[in-house]
Each structure stands twice: as structure tokens, then as C-alpha cells.
N, C-alpha and C positions, 0 to 999 in steps of 0.2 A: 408382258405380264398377262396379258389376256388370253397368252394360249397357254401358260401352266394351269389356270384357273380349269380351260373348257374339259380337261380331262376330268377332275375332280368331280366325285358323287356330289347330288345338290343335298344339301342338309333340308331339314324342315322345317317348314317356315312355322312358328311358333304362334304367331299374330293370323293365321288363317281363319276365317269363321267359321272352317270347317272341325279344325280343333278345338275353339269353344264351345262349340254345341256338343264335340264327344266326349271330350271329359267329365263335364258335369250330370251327363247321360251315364256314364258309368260310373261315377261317384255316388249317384241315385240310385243304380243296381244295384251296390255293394254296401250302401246303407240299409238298405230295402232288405236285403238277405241278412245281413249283421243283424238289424230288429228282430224277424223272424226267428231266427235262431236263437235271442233272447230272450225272445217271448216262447218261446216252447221249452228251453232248457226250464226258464220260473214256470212253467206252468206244469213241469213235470214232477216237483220236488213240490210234497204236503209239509207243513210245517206241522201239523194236527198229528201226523204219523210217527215223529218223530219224537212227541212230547210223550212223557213217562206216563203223565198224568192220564193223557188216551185212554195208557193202555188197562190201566186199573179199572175193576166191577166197579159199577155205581152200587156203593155200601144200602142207598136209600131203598133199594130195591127190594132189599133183603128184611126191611123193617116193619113192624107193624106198631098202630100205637097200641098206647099200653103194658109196652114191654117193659122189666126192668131195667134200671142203669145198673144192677150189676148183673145181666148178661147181656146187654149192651159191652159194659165194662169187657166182660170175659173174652167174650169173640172181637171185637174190633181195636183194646189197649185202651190206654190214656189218652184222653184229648190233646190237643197241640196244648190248649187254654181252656178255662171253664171263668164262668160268670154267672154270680145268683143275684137275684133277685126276688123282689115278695110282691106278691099279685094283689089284687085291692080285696080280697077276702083275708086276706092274712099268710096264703099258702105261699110256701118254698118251690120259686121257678129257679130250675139252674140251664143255664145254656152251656152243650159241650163244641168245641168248635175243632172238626179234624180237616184233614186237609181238602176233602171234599164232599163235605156237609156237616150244615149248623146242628144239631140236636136240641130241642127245648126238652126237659122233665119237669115236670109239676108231681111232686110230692114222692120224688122217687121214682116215679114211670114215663114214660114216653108218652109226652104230648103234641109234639109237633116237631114238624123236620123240613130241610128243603135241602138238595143238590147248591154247592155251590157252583 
């Protein structure tokens, strides 16, 4: 039996210390590059770019106080929501709220505003 064996290729020895040391050396490459590539693929995609909202003018830019709510009204629509309330003199605050920016009026006009 021992001369069938001597022709036969020798297989590889699986348990060599040389094989443990290079598998896990090239498991480390190929994790290494798989990261890199993950992190460049997310670093290449804006989520900010994509959003609708981006891409709209900021409305507040265009305001001044002062102004009335119905040309407010005319040029920007209806609010999502409005909300009044009375100031400690007696006067009619209303707040309009659109999809990117608060509105306060006090008495009819533009009195305060912020980007939301």
C-alpha cells in the first residue's frame, strides 16, 4: 500500500501554522477593503440633497416686518395652521405656521418670524 500512496499529489496540510497566519491576514485585507468601500459609497450619497425641503427658497428671506397678512396671504397661501392669541395689552397675536417658517402678526402685520 505504500507504493500506491508515494505517487499521489500531497494534499495540504490544513493544521500548518503557515495557514493560520494567512487566512486571517487576508480576511483582514478583505474586511479592510469591504469597510472602505462602505464608507466611501455612505460618504458619497447627501441625504440633505435629496430632501424636497433643501430645495425650496427660504420664504423668510423674502419678508419684512410690517408687512400685511394679506399679502403675506397672497404670495405664500394658507398656512398649514394658524393659532391666536391676545398679548398682555389687549392686541390680537396670530401665528401662521407653513412648512418652513413660524409667522407671528400682531394686529394684522408682520411681527416676528423665524425659519424653521
Amino acid at each position: 500500500m505504500s507504493s500506491s500512496l508515494a505517487g499521489r499529489a500531497k494534499l495540504p496540510n490544513f493544521t500548518s501554522a503557515y495557514h493560520h497566519e494567512v487566512l486571517p491576514m487576508r480576511m483582514i485585507g478583505l474586511l479592510a477593503i469591504g469597510l472602505v468601500v462602505a464608507i466611501s459609497f455612505g460618504c458619497a450619497t447627501s441625504d440633505m440633497a435629496d430632501d424636497p425641503k433643501s430645495m425650496e427658497p427660504n420664504m423668510t428671506a423674502d419678508l419684512g416686518l410690517g408687512d400685511s397678512a394679506d399679502s403675506i396671504l397672497s404670495k405664500y397661501g394658507k398656512p398649514l395652521y394658524k393659532k391666536g392669541r391676545m398679548d398682555t395689552e389687549g392686541k390680537k397675536i396670530e401665528d401662521w405656521f407653513y412648512a418652513n417658517a413660524v409667522l407671528s402678526f400682531k394686529d394684522g402685520n408682520l411681527n416676528s418670524f423665524k425659519p424653521k
